[in-house]
SELUMPA-519708 format. One record per residue (C-alpha): residue number from 1; x, y, z. Coordinates in steps of 0.25 Angstrom, whole numbers, plus 5000, padded with zeros to 4 digits. Layout:
R     k      x      y      z
R   NUM      X      Y      Z
...
END
This chain:
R     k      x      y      z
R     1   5300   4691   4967
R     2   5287   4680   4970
R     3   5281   4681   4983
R     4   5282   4670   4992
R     5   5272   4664   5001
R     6   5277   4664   5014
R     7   5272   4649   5022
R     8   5270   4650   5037
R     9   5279   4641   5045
R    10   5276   4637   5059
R    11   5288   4638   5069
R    12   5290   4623   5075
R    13   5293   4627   5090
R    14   5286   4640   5091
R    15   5273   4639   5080
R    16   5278   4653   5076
R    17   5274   4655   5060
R    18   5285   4659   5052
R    19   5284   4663   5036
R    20   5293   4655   5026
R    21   5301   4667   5027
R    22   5304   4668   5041
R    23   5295   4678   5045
R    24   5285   4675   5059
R    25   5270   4672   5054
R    26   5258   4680   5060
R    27   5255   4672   5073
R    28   5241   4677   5076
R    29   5231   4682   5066
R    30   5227   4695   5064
R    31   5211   4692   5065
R    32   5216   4686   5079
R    33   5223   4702   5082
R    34   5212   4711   5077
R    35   5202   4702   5086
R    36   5209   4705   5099
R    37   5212   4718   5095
R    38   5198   4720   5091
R    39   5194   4712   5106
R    40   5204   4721   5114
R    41   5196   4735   5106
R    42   5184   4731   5109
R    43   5188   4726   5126
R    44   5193   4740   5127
R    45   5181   4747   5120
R    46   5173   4739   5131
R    47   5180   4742   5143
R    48   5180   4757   5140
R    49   5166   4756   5139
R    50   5162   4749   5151
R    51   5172   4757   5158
R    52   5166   4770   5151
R    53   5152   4767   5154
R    54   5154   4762   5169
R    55   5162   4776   5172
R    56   5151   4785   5164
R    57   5140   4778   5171
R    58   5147   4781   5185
R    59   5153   4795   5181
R    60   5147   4801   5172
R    61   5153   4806   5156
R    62   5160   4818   5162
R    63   5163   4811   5173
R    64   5169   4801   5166
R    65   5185   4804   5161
R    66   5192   4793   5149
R    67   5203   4791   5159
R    68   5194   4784   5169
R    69   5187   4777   5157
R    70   5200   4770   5151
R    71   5205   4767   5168
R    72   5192   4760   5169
R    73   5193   4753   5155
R    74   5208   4749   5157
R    75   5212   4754   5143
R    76   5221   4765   5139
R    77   5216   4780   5135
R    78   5219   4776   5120
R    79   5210   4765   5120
R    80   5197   4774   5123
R    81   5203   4783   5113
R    82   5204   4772   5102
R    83   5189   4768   5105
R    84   5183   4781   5108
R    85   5186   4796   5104
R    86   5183   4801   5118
R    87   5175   4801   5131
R    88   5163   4804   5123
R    89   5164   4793   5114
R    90   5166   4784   5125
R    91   5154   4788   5131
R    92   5145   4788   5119
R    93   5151   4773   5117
R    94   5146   4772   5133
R    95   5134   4776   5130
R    96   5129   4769   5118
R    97   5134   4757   5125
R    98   5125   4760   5138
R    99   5114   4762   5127
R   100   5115   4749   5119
R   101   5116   4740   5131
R   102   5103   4746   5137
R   103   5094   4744   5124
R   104   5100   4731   5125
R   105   5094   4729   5137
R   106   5080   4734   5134
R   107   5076   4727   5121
R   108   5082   4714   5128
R   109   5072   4717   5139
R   110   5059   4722   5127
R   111   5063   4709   5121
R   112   5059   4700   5133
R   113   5044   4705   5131
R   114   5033   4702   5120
R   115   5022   4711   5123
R   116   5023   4725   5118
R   117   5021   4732   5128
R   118   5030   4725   5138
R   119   5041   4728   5131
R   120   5036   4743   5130
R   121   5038   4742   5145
R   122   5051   4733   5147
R   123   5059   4742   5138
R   124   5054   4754   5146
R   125   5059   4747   5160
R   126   5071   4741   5154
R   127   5074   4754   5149
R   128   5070   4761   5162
R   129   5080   4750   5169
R   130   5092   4752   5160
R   131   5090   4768   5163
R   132   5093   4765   5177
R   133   5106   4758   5174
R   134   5117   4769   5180
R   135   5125   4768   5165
R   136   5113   4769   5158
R   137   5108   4781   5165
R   138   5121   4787   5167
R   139   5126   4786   5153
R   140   5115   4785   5144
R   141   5106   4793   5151
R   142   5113   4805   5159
R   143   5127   4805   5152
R   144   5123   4802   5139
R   145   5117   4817   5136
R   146   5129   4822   5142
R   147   5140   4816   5137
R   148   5134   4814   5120
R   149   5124   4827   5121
R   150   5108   4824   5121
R   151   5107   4825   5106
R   152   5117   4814   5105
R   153   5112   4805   5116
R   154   5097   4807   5113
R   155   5102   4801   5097
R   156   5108   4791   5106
R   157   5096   4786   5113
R   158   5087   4786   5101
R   159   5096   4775   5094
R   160   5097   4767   5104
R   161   5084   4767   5111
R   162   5074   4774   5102
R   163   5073   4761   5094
R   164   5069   4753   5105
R   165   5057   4762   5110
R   166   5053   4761   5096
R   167   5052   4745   5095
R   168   5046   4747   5109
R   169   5037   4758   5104
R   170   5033   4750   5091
R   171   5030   4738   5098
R   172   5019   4744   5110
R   173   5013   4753   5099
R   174   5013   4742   5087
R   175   4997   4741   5090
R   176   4993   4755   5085
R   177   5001   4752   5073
R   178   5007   4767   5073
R   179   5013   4773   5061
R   180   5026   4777   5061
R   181   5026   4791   5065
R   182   5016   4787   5079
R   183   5027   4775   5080
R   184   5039   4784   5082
R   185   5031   4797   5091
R   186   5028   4786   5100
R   187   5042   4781   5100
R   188   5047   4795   5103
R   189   5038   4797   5115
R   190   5041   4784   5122
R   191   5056   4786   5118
R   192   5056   4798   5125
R   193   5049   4795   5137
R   194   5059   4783   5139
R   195   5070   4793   5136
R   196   5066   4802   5147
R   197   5061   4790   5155
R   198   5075   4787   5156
R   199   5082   4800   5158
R   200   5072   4803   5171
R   201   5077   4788   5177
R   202   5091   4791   5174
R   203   5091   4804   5181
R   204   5078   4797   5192
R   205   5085   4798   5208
R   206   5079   4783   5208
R   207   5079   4776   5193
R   208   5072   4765   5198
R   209   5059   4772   5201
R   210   5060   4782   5189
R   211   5061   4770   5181
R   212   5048   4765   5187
R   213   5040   4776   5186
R   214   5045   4777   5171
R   215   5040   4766   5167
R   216   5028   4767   5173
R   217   5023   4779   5167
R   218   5027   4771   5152
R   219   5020   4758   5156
R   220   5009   4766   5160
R   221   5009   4772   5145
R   222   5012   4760   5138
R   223   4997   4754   5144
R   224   4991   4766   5141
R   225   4996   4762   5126
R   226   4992   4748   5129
R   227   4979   4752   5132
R   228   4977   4759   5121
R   229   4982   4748   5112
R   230   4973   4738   5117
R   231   4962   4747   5115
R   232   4963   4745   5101
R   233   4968   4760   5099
R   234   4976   4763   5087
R   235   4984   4775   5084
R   236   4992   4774   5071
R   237   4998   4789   5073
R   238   4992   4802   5078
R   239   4978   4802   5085
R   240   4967   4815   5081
R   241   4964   4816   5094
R   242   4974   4808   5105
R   243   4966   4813   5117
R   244   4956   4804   5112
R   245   4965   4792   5115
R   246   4960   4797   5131
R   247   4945   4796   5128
R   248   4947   4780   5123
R   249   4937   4771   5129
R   250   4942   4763   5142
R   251   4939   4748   5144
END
């Protein structure tokens, strides 16, 4: 028996589409069905992380229960379940958020400068302000050990920040035309300092002035690399003898 092609037919009064054999058209398009849906995904994902983040931020992981989350977010226990496989999920999710948002932040602020060394020392403040943000320092900096385990978190905070100090890094010490190896032990040190620079104003009784005295101690070691730069000092990689770099000539 031959196929037939069924022609659409529109109904006068109602605009309803009907087949040549009697049967109702399709009245909306399924690109049109999988858009919402995919809309209305992605609104619940959203408001169970923003309601996540604000209620980790104020209570703590433990603290916090999946109940409380999916209250706050408005949405049912089987949405969060169809999104994330557990509290832990949720809060790694949390957390890379709360990550990505403030290394956002700090190369928009590196951005802004020209001079090497300026942005050395913008992204250490905006780095140092973002560390006093309650979320930031609750989530990324107290919770985060706890709730992913240190080895997990420090993996964490190499992806997403251990680039930037890098670029940074690079940039301030492009003079002394380092090779690889000198390149990344500086990286690590500086990284490091930052990392525990952020932990001590996380933990600081008053971030403010923590955050001040950080960066005074690093802007007073990034002149003492200026001035050592200007001075026409070169170090490709290791020195014989680095107490000689105390012993250099002053102006």
């Amino acid at each position: 028996m031959p196929l037939t092609r069924h022609r659409a037919i529109a109904e006068p009064r109602t605009g309803r589409r009907f087949y040549a054999g009697g049967m109702p058209g399709p009245v909306k398009s399924v690109k049109s069905v999988v858009s919402r849906r995919q809309e209305y995904s992605s609104s619940t994902r959203r408001a169970l992380l923003d309601s996540a983040a604000e209620l980790f931020a104020e209570s703590g992981y433990a603290g916090t229960s999946l109940d409380v989350v999916v209250q706050a977010a408005r949405v049912t226990k089987g949405a969060l379940y169809h999104h994330y496989k557990g509290k832990q999920a949720l809060f790694e999710a949390v957390f890379e958020q709360v990550e990505s948002d403030a290394v956002k932040k700090v190369s928009a602020d590196i951005r802004r400068e020209k001079d090497p060394w300026q942005k050395a020392l913008t992204g250490v403040r905006s780095f140092l302000e973002v560390c006093q943000e309650r979320g930031f320092r609750r989530i990324v900096m107290q919770e985060g050990p706890v709730a992913l385990g240190y080895d997990r978190w420090r993996e964490s905070e190499e992806r997403s920040t251990f680039a930037l100090v890098r670029d940074i890094v690079s940039r301030v010490l492009r003079e002394y035309d380092l090779d690889d190896d000198m390149l990344e032990t500086f990286t690590r040190i500086f990284y490091g300092a930052l990392s525990s620079a952020a932990l001590a104003v996380a933990e600081a009784d008053d971030p403010e002035r923590a955050s001040r005295e950080v960066e005074t101690v690093i802007a007073l070691l990034l002149a003492g690399l200026r001035e050592l730069a200007e001075k026409g000092l070169k170090i490709s990689g290791p020195l014989e003898d680095p107490g000689a770099l105390f012993s250099l000539p002053a102006e």
